[in-house]
SEPA-293967 format. One record per residue (C-alpha): residue number from 1; residue in one letter; x, y, z. Coordinates in Angstrom, 1 decimal, m for minus. Each point is the difference from the previous one (the first is absolute). Last residue first. Example, Ala and Ser with C-alpha at 12.3 -4.5 7.8 and 13.67 -1.06 7.14 Angstrom:
# residues 2
2/S/13.7/m1.1/7.1
1/A/m1.4/m3.4/0.7
***
This chain:
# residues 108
108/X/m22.4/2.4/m28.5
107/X/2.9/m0.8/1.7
106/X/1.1/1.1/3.7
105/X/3.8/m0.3/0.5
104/X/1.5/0.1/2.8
103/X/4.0/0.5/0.1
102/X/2.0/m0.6/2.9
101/X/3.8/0.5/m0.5
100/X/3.1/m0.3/1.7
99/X/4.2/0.2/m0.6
98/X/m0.8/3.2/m2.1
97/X/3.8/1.5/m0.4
96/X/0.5/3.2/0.9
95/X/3.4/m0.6/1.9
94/X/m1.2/0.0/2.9
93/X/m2.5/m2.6/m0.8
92/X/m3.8/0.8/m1.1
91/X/m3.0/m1.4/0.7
90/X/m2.8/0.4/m2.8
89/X/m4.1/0.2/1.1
88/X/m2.0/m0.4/m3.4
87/X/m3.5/0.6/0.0
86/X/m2.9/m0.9/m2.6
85/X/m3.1/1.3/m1.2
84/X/m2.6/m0.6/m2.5
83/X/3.0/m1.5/m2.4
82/X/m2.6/m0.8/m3.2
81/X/3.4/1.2/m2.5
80/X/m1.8/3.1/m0.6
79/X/m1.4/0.4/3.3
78/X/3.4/0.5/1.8
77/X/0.3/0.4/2.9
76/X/2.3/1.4/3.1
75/X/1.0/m0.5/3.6
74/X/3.7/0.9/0.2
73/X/2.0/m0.8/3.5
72/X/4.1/0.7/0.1
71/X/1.7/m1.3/3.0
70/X/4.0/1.0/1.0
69/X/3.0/m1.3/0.4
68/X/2.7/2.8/0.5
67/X/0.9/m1.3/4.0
66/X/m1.8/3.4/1.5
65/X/m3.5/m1.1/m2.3
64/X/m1.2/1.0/m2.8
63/X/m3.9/0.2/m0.6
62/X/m1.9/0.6/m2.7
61/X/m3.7/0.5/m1.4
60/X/m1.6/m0.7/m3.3
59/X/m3.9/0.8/0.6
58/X/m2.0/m0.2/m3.1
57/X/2.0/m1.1/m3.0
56/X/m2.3/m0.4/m3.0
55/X/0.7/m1.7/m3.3
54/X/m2.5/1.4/m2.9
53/X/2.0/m0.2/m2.9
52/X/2.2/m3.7/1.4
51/X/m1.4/m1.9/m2.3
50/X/0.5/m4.1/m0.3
49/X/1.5/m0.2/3.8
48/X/m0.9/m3.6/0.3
47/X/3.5/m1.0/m2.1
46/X/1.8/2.4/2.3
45/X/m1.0/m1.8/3.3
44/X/0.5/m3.3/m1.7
43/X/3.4/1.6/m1.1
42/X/0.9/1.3/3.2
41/X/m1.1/m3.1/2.1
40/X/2.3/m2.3/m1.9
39/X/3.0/2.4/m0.4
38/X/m0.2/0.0/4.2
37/X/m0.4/m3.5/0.1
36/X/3.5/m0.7/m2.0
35/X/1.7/3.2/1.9
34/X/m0.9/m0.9/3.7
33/X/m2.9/m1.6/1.0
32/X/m3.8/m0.2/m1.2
31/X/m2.7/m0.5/2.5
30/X/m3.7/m0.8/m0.7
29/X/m3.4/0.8/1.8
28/X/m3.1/m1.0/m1.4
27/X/m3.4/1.1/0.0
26/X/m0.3/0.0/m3.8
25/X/m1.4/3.3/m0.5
24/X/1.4/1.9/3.4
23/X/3.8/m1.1/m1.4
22/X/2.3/0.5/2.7
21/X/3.7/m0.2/m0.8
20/X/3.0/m0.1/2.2
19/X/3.3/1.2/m1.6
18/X/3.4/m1.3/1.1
17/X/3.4/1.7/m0.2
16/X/2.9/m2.0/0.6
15/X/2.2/2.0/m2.8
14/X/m1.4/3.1/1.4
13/X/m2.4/1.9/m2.6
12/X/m0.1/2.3/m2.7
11/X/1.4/m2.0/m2.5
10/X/m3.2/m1.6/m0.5
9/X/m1.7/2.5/m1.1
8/X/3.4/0.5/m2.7
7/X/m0.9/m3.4/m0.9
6/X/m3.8/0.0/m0.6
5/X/m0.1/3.6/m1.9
4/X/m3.6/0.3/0.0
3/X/0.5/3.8/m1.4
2/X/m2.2/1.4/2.4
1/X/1.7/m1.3/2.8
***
C-alpha cells in the first residue's frame, strides 16, 4: 500500500468487485465497479495520500468465516496527508479475493 502500486491494489480483488466510497468532506457517496472503477478509486485514493510518515492504523480486526470468505475492518489516519480518520471495511471471497468494500474517508 505503501508503495501506491495502483495495479497490483487492484489485483487484489474479485473480478466483479465493487468499492463504495464515503467522502465526509464533500458529503457524497460514489461507487466504482469492477477493474476500470477500481483503478479509478486507487489512484484518486493514492494521489490524496501525499505522505504516508505518520499513517496510523488503530483497530484492524478480522474475521473468516466456515465458507473461507471473511471481513477485514481498519480504522486509521493519516494527518500528513489531512486524512483525520477513515475506515475501510473489505469482504472477501473464498478464494481471498475482496468482492466488497466501504471506505470513509474524513478529509481535512
Amino acid at each position: 500500500w505503501g508503495a501506491k502500486e495502483v495495479k497490483a491494489t487492484v489485483g487484489h480483488y474479485s473480478p466483479e468487485a465493487a468499492v463504495t466510497s464515503y467522502s465526509v468532506l464533500q458529503n457524497q457517496v460514489e461507487l466504482f465497479k469492477k477493474e476500470a472503477g477500481l483503478t479509478i478509486y486507487h489512484r484518486q485514493l493514492f494521489d490524496e495520500l501525499t505522505d504516508l510518515s505518520v499513517l496510523t492504523v488503530t483497530v484492524d480486526e478480522m474475521e473468516q468465516w466456515k465458507s473461507g470468505a471473511g471481513m477485514v475492518f481498519v480504522v486509521w489516519s493519516c494527518a500528513s496527508s489531512r486524512v483525520a480518520v477513515a475506515t475501510f471495511t473489505y469482504l472477501y471471497d473464498g478464494s481471498g479475493k475482496i468482492f466488497r468494500q466501504y471506505s470513509v474517508l474524513d478529509l481535512h
